[in-house]
C-alpha positions in Angstrom: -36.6 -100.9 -138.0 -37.1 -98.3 -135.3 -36.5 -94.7 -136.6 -34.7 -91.8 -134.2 -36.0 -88.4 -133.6 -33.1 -87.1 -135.6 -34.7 -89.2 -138.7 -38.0 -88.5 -138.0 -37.3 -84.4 -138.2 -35.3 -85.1 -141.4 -38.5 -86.7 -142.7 -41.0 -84.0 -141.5 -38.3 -81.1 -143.0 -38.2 -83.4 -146.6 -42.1 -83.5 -146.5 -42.3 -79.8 -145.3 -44.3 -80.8 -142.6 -44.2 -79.2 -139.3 -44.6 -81.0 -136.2 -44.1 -80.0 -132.4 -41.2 -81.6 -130.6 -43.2 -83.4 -128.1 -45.0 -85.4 -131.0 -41.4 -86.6 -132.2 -42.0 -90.2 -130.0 -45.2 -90.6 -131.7 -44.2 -90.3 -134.8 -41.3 -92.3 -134.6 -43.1 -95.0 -133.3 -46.1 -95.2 -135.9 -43.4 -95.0 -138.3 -41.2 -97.3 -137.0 -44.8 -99.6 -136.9 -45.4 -99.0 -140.7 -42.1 -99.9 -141.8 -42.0 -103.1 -139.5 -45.8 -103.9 -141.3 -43.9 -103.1 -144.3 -40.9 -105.8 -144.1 -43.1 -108.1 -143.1 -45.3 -108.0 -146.1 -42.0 -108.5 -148.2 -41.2 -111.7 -146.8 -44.8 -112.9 -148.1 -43.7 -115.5 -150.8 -45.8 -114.4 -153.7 -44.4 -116.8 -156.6 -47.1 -118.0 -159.0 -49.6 -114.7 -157.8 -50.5 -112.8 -160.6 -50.9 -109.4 -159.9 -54.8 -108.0 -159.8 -56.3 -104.7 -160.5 -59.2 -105.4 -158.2 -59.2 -108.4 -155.7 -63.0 -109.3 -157.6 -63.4 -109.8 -161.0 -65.9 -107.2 -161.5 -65.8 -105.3 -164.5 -66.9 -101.9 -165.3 -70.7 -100.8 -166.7 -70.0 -98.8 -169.0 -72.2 -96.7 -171.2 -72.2 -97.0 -175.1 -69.7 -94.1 -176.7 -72.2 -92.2 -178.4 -72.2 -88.3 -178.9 -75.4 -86.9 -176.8 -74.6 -83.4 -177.4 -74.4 -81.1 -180.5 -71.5 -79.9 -181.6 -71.5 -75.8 -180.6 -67.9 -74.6 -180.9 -68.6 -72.1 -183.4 -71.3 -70.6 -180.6 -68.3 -71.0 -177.9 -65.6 -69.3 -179.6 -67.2 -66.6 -180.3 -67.7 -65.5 -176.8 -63.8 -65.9 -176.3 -61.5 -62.6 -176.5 -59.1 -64.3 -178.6 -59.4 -67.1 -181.2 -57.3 -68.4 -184.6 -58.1 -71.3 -186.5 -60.6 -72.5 -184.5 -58.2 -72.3 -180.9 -58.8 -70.2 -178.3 -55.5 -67.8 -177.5 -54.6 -67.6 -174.3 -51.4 -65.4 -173.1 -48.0 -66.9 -172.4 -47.7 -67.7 -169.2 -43.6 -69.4 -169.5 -41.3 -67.6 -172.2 
């Protein structure tokens, strides 16, 4: 699928993104590149794949869940300007 100048500006004023008029060809052809790359990747048969999140089995190290740190909210909330029930109050910001 080769993309136009015309559709390459629409997609550079939908992104927000500004870009000179001389880069136009270059963009339309990397693009036009990535969406070729793209449709061919869809004709890949992929029946009977199951989808990974990682192409290695690895799993994650993780560390045991244990609390390392004492509790100090009491210390912290009393440095804050505002506090109720534990909370710290903070002013609306959307009414």
């Amino acid at each position: 699928m080769a993309l136009e100048a015309a559709q390459v500006e629409k997609i550079a004023h939908l992104a927000r993104l500004g870009i000179d008029a001389d880069a136009i060809p270059d963009y339309a052809r990397n693009l036009s590149a990535i969406l070729a790359f793209v449709e061919q990747l869809n004709r890949v048969d992929t029946t009977g794949v199951e989808p990974l999140a990682h192409p290695l089995e690895a799993t994650q190290r993780l560390r045991p869940d244990v609390v390392t740190e004492p509790n100090e909210r009491e210390k912290f909330l009393r440095n804050a300007p505002l506090t109720e029930d534990g909370l710290y109050l903070v002013p609306r910001v959307i009414e």
